[in-house]
Each structure stands twice: as C-alpha cells, then as structure tokens.
C-alpha positions as a printed Julia matrix, in Angstrom:
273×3 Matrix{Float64}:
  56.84   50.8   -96.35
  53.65   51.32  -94.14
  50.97   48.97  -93.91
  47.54   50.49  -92.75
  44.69   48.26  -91.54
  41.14   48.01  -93.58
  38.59   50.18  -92.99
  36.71   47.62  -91.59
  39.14   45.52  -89.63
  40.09   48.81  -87.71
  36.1    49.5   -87.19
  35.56   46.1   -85.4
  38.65   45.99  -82.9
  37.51   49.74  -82.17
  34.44   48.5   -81.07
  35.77   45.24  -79.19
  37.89   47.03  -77.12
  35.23   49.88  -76.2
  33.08   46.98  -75.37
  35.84   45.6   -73.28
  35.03   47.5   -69.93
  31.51   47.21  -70.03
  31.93   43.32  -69.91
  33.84   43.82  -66.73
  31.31   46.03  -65.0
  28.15   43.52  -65.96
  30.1    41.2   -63.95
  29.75   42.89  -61.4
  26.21   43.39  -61.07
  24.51   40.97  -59.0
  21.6    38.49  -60.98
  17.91   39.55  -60.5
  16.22   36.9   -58.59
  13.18   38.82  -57.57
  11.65   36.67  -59.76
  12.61   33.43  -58.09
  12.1    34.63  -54.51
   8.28   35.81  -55.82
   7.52   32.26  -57.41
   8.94   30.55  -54.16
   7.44   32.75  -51.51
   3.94   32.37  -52.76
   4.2    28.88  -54.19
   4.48   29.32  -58.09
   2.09   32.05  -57.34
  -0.92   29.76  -56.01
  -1.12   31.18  -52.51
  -4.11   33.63  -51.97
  -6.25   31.54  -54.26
  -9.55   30.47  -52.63
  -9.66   26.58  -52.08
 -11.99   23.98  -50.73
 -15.13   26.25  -50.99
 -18.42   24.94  -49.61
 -22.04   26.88  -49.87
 -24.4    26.83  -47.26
 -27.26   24.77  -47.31
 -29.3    27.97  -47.93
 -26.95   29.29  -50.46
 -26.62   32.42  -48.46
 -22.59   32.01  -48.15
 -20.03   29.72  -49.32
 -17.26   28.94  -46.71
 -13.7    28.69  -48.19
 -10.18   28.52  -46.99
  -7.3    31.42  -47.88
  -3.53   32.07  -47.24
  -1.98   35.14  -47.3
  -0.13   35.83  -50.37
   3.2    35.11  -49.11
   2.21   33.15  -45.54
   1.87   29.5   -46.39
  -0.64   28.74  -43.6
  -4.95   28.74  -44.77
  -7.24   30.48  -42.65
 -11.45   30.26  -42.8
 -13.55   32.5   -44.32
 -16.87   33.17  -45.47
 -18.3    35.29  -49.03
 -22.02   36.62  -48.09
 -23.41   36.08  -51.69
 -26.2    38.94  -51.34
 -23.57   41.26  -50.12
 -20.28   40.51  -52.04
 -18.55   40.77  -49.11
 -15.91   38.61  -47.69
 -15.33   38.24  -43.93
 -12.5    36.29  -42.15
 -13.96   33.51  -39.51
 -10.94   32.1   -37.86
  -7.49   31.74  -38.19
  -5.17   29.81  -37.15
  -3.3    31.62  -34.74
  -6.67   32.56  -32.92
  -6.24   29.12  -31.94
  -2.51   28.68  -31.41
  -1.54   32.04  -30.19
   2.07   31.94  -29.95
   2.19   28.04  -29.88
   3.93   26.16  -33.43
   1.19   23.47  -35.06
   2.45   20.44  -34.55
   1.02   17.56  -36.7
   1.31   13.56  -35.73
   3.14   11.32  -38.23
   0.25   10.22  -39.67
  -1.58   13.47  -40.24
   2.51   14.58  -42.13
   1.88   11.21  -44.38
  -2.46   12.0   -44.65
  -1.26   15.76  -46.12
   2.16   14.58  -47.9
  -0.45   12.34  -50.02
  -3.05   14.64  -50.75
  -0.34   16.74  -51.56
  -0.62   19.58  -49.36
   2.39   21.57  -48.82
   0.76   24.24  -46.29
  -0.01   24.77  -42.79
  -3.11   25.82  -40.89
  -6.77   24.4   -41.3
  -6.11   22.21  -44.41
  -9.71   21.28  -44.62
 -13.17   21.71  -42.86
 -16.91   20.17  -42.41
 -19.99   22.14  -42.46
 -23.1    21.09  -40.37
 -25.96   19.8   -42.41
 -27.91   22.97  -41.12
 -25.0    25.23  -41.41
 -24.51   26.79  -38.12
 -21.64   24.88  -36.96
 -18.14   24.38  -38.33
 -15.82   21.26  -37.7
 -12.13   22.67  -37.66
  -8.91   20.14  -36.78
  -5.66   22.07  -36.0
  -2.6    20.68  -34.31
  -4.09   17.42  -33.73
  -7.49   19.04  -32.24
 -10.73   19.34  -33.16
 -12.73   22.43  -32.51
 -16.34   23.2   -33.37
 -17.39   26.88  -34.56
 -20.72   28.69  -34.17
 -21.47   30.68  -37.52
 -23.21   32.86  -36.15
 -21.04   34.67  -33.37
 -17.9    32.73  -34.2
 -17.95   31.27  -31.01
 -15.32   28.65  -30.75
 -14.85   25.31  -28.59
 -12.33   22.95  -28.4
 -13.81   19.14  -28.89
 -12.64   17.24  -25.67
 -11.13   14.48  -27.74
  -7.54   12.86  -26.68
  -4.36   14.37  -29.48
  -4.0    12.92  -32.61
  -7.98   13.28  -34.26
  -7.98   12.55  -38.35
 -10.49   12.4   -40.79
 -13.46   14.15  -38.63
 -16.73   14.16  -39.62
 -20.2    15.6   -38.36
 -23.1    13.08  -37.92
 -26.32   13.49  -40.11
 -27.99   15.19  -36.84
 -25.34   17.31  -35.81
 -25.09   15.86  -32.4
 -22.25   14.05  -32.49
 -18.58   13.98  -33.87
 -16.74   11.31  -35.17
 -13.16   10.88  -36.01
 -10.25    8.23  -36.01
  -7.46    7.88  -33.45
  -4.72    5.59  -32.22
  -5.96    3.73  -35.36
  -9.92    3.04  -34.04
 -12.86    4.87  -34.86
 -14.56    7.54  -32.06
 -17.8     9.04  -31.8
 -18.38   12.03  -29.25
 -21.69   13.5   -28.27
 -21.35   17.19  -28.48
 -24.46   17.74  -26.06
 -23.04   15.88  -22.83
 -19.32   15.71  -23.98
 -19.22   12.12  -24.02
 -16.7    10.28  -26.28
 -17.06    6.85  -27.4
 -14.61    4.12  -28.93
 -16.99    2.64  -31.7
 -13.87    0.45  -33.09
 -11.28   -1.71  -30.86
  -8.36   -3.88  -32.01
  -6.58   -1.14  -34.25
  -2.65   -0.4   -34.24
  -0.15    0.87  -36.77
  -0.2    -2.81  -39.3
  -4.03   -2.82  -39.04
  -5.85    0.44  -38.53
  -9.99    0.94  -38.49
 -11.63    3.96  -40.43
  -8.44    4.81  -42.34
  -7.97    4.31  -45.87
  -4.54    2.35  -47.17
  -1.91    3.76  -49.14
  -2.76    2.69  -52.1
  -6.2     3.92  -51.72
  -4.54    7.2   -50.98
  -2.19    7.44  -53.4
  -3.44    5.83  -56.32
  -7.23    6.0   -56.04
  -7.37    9.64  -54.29
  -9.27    7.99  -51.47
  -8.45    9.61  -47.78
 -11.43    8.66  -45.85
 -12.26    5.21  -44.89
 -15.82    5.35  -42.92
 -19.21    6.78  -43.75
 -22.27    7.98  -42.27
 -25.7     6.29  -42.62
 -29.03    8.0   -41.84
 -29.91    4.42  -40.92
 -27.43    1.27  -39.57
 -28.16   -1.71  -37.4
 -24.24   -1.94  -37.8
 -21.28    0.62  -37.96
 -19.29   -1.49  -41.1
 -16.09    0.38  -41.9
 -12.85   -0.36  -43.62
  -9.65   -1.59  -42.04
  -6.5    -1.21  -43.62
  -3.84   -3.8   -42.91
  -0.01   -3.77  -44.02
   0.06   -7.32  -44.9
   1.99   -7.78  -48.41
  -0.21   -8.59  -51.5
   0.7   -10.72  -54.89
   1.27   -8.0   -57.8
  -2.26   -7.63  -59.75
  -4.5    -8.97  -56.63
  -7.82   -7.18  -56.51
  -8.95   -5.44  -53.82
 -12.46   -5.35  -52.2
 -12.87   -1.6   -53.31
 -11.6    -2.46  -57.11
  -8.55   -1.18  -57.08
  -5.35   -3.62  -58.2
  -2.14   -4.28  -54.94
   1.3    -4.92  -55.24
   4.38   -5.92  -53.66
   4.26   -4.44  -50.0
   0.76   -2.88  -51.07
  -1.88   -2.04  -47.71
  -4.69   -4.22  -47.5
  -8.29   -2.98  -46.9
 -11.21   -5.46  -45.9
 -14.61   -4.6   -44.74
 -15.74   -4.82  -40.72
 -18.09   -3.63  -38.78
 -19.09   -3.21  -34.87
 -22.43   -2.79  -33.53
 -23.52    1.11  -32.79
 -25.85    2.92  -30.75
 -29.02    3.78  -31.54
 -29.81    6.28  -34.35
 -27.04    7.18  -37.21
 -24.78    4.95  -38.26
 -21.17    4.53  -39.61
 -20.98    2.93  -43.16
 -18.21    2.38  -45.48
C-alpha cells in the first residue's frame, strides 16, 4: 500500500529546500558597513558643524571654527553677515606645512578634559577691536591680522596654554612651564609675571577637579585695573573627602588643590582671578 504525503506537508519541504541555496549564497555576501565607516569617519556625523563661533565687536562677522566632513582637524573661518558669505582664514596646515602637530602632555590632558577629540586650532581669542586673532597650534602662538590675514608667529618659548589678549591689545599672556607670561606684542618683549611653578604646584592653571567637575579650564583673568596680578595656583597636595575649596567646589581623595596668589605687575592692565 502507498502512502502519499499531505498537501501541505509536501508544500512546506518544497519550499525549505528551494530556500536551501539561497541561504548558502547570503553567506556569502559580505555585511554592509558603509554605515559604520560613515558614523566613524565623521564622528557620529558631528564633523563639518560650525563650533566656537564669536561675532565681531561690530557685528559685521562672526568668526567660527570648521573641519572637513571627514578630516578631523578645525580650521578658522569667518561668515560676513551683510553678505552671507563664508570665507576660510587659516588653516592649519598654512601653519604646519608638511610638519605633524605635536601637542605637550599637558595641552593632551587640557583637550582630553574638555573633551576634544580633534586636531588643529581647538579654540581662538578675538581682539577687543577685532582686527587681530590669537591662534595656538603645536604648542605656538600666532597672532592674525583680519584684515589681510597676515600671520606672525608670537616669539614665546614651546609649550604656551590658555592664551589670552590683554584689554588693550598690546600684549599677550599665556601660561608655561607652569608660571604665568605676559609678552608685549609692540617690542616683542616677554615677561615671567609668576615664578615658583612646577608640575605639583602650577600658577594660572586650573586643577583637575576644576576641570573636570566644574568645567573650569582657565585659571587667571584680566583686569582693566590691578595694583596686583592675583591668580590661582593649583597644587597636587591630597585633600580630606568633602573639604571645600576656595572657588566652592567640594575635593576628595588625591583631589588638586587651588589657593589664591598674586605677584605685583606692571603698570596698566592687570591679571585677576
């Protein structure tokens, strides 16, 4: 006697073993990670996105910094508001050519905290009259006429952080080797305005925990007016858990300590915390 499958049993294996050889041939084609390479190359898609923007005092132009959409490295430009037009001011490799930036272990630590993951000028001042730019690159400082994008380099010793124009424009300052510097742009003068500084105690740099918890990255301040140049030093002297600090934040174990000081300037504009 003959036995003959259901309809509908005999339907199904039909179509399980048709199926059958194209399972074999999907595995053989290769997984689509365009997807992943886009979202990594251009930083979950964040690169190309205008960032630290800054108008003019005249409100003529706002000065902002730019990478290429899949070059992780910000260059300087400027929007002319009346015109709608966007022109590039600098970039990086005007300044390098075909050198790599190299960055100092504390500028790696400054940028891991403020979490910034790219290269190039990561941040910039603008003159209070808006005709000069303060760029730092590779442990330099260079200073940018507006109008003609004239550049020159700041005759400062490696290693510059946290520059800063003075209220007048004539000056620079900046910390380095842990002390506080001024330089006089007109006669190319620099001067140490801090002394005593060194890796456990530095002047005009803000601690770690005023970094990392309190979004804090600069440590001195100009005054129009200052008999005195106070500023904050930041020590690496251990702290009791729940000690306050002189800025109002709270330490902990192995926390950085930050105290007030101050050294006697020249005459004119001052450094203030």
């Amino acid at each position: 006697m003959t036995r003959t499958l259901p309809p509908a049993l005999l339907c199904a294996l039909l179509s399980t073993l048709a199926a059958a050889p194209a399972a074999d041939t999907a595995k053989d084609v290769p997984l689509d990670t365009s997807y992943l390479k886009d979202h990594a190359e251009t930083r979950g898609f964040m690169l190309g996105r205008p960032t630290r923007a800054r108008p003019t005092p005249d409100g003529k132009a706002v000065l902002f910094l730019r990478a290429q959409p899949r070059v992780p490295r910000l260059r300087l430009y400027e929007f002319d508001v009346g015109a709608g037009k966007t022109r590039e001011l600098l970039t990086p490799e005007d300044l390098l050519h075909s050198a790599e930036e190299h960055l100092s272990p504390e500028e790696k630590a400054r940028r891991e905290r403020q979490r910034v993951s790219v290269g190039g000028f990561t941040d910039f001042q603008l003159s209070e009259d808006g005709t000069h730019i303060l760029l730092s690159l590779s442990g330099k400082l260079y200073l940018v006429r507006r109008a003609d994008r004239h550049v020159t380099e700041v005759g400062t010793g490696p290693g510059a952080l946290d520059p800063k124009f003075a209220p007048d424009g004539r000056s620079v300052s900046y910390v380095r080797d842990h002390d506080v510097y001024l330089y006089g742009l007109a006669k190319g003068v620099e001067q140490r305005v801090t002394t005593g500084g060194s890796d456990k105690r530095s002047h005009g740099l803000a601690e770690f925990i005023a970094q990392e918890e309190m979004h804090r990255f600069s440590s001195y301040w100009w005054a129009l007016t200052a008999p005195r140049c106070p500023h904050r030093r930041a020590g690496a002297r251990p702290r009791h858990r729940g000690a306050r600090r002189r800025d109002g934040g709270t330490g902990g174990h192995g926390g950085r300590r930050g105290a007030a000081g101050g050294v006697r300037c020249p005459p004119g504009p001052g450094l203030q915390p």
